[in-house]
Z-matrix of the N, CA and C atoms (Angstrom, degrees):
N
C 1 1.434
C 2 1.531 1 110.22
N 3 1.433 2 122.90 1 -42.20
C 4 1.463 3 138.77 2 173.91
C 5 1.503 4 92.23 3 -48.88
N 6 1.175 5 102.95 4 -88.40
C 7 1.699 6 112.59 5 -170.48
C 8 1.043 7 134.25 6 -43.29
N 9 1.543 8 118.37 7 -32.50
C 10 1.384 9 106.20 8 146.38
C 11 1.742 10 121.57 9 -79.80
N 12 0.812 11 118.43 10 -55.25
C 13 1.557 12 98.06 11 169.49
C 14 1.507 13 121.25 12 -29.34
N 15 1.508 14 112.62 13 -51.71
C 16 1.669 15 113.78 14 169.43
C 17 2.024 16 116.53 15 -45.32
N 18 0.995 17 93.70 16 -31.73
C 19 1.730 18 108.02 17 -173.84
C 20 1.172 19 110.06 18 -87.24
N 21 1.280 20 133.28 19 -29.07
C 22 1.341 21 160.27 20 156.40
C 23 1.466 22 109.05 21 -37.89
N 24 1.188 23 112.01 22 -64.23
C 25 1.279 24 144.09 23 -160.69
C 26 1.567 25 122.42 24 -88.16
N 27 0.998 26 96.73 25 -31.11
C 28 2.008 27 122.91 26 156.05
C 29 1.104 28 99.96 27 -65.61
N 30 1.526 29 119.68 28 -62.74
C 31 1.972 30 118.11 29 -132.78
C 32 1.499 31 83.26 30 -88.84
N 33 0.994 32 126.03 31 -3.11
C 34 1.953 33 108.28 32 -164.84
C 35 1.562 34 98.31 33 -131.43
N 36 1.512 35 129.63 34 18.01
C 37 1.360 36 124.94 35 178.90
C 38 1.665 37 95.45 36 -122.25
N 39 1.822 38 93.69 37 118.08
C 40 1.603 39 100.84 38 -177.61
C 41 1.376 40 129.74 39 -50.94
N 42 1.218 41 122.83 40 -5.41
C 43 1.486 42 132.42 41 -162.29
C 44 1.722 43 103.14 42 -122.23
N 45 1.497 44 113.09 43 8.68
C 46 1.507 45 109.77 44 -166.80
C 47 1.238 46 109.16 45 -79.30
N 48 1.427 47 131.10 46 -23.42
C 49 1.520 48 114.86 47 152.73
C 50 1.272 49 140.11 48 -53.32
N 51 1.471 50 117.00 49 -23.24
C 52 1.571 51 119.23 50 145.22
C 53 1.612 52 126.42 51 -37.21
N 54 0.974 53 121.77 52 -36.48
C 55 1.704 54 134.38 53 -173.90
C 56 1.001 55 125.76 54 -131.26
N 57 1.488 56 143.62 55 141.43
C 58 1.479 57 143.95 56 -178.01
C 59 1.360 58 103.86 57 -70.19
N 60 1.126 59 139.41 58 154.77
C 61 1.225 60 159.15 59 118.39
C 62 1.602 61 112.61 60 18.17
N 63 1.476 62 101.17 61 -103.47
C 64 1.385 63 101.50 62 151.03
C 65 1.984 64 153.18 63 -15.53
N 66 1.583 65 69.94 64 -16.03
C 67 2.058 66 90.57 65 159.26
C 68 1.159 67 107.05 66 -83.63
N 69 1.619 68 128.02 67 -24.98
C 70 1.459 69 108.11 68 171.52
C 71 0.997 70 133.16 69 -92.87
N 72 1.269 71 112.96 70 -11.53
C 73 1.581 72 125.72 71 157.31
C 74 1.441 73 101.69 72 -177.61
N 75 1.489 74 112.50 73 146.32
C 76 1.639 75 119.34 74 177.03
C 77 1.565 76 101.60 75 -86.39
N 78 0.873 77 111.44 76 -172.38
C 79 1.903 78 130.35 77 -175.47
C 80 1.611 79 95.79 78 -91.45
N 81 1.481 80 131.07 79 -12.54
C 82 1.365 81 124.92 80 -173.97
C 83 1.618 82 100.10 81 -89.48
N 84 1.680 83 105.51 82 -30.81
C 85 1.416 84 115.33 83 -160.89
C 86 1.788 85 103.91 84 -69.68
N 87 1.549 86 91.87 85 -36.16
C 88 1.835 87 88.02 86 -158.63
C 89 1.768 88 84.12 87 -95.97
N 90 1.036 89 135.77 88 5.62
C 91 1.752 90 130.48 89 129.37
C 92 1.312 91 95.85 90 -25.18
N 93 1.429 92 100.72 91 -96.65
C 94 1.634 93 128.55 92 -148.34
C 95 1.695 94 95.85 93 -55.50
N 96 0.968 95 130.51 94 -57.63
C 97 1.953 96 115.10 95 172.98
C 98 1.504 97 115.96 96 -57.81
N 99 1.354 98 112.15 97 -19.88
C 100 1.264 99 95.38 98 172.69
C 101 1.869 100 123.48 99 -83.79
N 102 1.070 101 79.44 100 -15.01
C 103 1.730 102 97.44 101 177.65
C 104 2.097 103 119.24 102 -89.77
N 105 1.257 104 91.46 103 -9.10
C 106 1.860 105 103.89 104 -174.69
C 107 1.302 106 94.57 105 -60.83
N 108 1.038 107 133.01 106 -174.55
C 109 1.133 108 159.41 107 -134.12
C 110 1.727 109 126.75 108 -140.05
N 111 1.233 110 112.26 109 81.85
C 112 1.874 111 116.39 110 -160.13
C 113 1.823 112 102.65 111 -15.99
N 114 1.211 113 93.25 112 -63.79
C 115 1.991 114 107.21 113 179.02
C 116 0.942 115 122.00 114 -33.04
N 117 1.658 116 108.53 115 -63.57
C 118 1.641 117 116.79 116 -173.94
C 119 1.861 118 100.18 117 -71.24
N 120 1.072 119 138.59 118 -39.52
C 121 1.326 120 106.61 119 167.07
C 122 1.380 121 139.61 120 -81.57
N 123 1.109 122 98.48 121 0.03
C 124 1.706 123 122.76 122 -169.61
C 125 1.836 124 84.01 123 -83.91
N 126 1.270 125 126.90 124 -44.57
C 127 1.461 126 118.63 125 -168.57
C 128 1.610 127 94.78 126 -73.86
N 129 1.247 128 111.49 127 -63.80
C 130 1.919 129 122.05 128 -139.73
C 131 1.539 130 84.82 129 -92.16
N 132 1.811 131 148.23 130 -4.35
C 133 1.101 132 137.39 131 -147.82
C 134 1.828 133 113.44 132 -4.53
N 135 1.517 134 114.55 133 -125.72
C 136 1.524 135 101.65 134 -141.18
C 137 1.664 136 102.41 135 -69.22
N 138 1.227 137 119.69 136 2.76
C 139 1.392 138 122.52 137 -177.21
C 140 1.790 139 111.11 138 -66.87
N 141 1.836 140 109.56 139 -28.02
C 142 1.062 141 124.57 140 -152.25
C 143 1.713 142 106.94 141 -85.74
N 144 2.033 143 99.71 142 -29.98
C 145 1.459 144 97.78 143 152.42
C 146 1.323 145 148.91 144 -57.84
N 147 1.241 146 96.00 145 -41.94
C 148 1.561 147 116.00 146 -167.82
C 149 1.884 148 91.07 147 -75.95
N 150 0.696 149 122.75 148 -48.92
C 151 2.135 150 129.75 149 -178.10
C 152 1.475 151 84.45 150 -54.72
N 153 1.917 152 131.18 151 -70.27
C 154 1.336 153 107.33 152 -178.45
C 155 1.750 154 127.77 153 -55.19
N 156 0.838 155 88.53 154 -15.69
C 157 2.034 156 88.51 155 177.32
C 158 1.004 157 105.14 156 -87.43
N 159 1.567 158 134.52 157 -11.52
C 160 1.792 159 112.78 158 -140.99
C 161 0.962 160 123.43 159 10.10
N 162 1.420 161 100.72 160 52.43
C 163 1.498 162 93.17 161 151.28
C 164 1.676 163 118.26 162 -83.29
N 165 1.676 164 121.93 163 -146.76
C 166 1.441 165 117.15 164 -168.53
C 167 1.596 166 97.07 165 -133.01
N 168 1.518 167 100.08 166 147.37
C 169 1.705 168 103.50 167 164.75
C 170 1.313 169 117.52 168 -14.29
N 171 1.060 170 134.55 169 -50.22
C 172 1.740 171 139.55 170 -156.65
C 173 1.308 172 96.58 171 -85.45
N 174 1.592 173 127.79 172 -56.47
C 175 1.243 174 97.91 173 -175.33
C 176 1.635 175 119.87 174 -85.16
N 177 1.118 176 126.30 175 8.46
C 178 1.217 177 127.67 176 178.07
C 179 1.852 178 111.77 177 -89.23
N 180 1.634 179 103.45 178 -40.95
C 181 1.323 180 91.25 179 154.52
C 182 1.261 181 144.74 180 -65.51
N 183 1.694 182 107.97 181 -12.42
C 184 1.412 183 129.16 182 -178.38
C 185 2.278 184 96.93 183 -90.66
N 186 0.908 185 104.45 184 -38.87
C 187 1.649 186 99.48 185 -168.77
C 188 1.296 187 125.84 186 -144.42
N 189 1.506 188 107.79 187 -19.76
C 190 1.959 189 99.22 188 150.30
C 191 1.679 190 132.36 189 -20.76
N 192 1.959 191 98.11 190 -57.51
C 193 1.299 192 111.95 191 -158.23
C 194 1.831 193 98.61 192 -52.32
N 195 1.239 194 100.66 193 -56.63
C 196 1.471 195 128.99 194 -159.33
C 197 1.810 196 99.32 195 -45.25
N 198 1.681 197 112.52 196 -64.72
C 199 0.936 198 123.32 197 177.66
C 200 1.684 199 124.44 198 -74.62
N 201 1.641 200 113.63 199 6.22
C 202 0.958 201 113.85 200 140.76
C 203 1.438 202 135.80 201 -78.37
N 204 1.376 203 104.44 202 -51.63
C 205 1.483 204 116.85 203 144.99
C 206 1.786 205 125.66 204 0.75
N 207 1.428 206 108.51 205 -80.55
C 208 1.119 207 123.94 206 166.60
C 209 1.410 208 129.93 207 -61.62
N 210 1.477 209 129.98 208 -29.82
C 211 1.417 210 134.44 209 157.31
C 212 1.796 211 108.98 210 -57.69
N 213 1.650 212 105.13 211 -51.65
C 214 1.552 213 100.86 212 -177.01
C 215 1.162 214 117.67 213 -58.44
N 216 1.831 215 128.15 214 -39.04
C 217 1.169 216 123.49 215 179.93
C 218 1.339 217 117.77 216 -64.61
N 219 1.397 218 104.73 217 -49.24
C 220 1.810 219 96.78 218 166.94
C 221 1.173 220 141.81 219 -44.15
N 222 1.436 221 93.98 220 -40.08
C 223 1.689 222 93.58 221 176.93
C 224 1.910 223 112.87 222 -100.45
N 225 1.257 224 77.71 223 1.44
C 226 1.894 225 73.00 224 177.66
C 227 1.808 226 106.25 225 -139.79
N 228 1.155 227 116.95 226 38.58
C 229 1.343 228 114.76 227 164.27
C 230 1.606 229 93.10 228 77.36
N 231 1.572 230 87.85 229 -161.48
C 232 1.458 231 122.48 230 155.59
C 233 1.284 232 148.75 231 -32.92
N 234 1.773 233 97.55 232 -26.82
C 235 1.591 234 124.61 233 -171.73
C 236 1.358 235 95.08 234 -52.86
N 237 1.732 236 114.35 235 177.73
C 238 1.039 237 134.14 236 154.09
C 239 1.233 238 146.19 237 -115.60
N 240 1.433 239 139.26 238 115.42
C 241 1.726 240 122.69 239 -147.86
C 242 1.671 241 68.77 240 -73.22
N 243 0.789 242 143.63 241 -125.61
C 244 1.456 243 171.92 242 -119.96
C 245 1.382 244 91.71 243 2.45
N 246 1.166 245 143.32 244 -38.56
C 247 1.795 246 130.42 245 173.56
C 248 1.434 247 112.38 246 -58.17
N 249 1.132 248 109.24 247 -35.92
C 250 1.751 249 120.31 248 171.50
C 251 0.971 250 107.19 249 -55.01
N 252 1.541 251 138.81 250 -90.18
C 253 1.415 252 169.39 251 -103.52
C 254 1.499 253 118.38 252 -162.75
N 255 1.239 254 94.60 253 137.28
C 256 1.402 255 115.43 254 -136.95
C 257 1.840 256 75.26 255 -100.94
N 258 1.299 257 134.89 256 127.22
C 259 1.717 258 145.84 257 -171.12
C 260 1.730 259 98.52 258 -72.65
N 261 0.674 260 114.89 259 77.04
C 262 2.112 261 100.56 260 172.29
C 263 1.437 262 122.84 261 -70.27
């Protein structure tokens, strides 16, 4: 689900030949989100990715949301974070 969204997210962002792939997340990263914890993102949502990556403000405002996105639907259907969490 990561990986294509990651590929997704490359092939359709005009500037993605500037950067590898792997700037948006490595294969270790979407490990580590797949392994977090329903709770801890259900509280801190896309904030809770970007703290597991260390990554930085910029890219979390650039690709947290997205890859929160995709964890919530999985584990919760159809729903929508957007009543939760406010999109930054």
């Amino acid at each position: 689900m990561l990986t294509a969204w990651r590929q997704q997210t490359y092939d359709t962002d005009p500037i993605g030949f500037l950067y590898d792939i792997q700037d948006i997340i490595t294969e270790d990263g979407i490990g580590l989100i797949a392994k977090m914890s329903p709770s801890q993102l259900h509280r801190d949502g896309p904030d809770a990715i970007t703290k597991e990556l260390k990554e930085t403000l910029e890219w979390g405002s650039r690709h947290a949301w997205g890859m929160f996105e995709q964890v919530w639907w999985h584990d919760h259907g159809d729903s929508s974070p957007v009543h939760t969490y406010e999109r930054q």
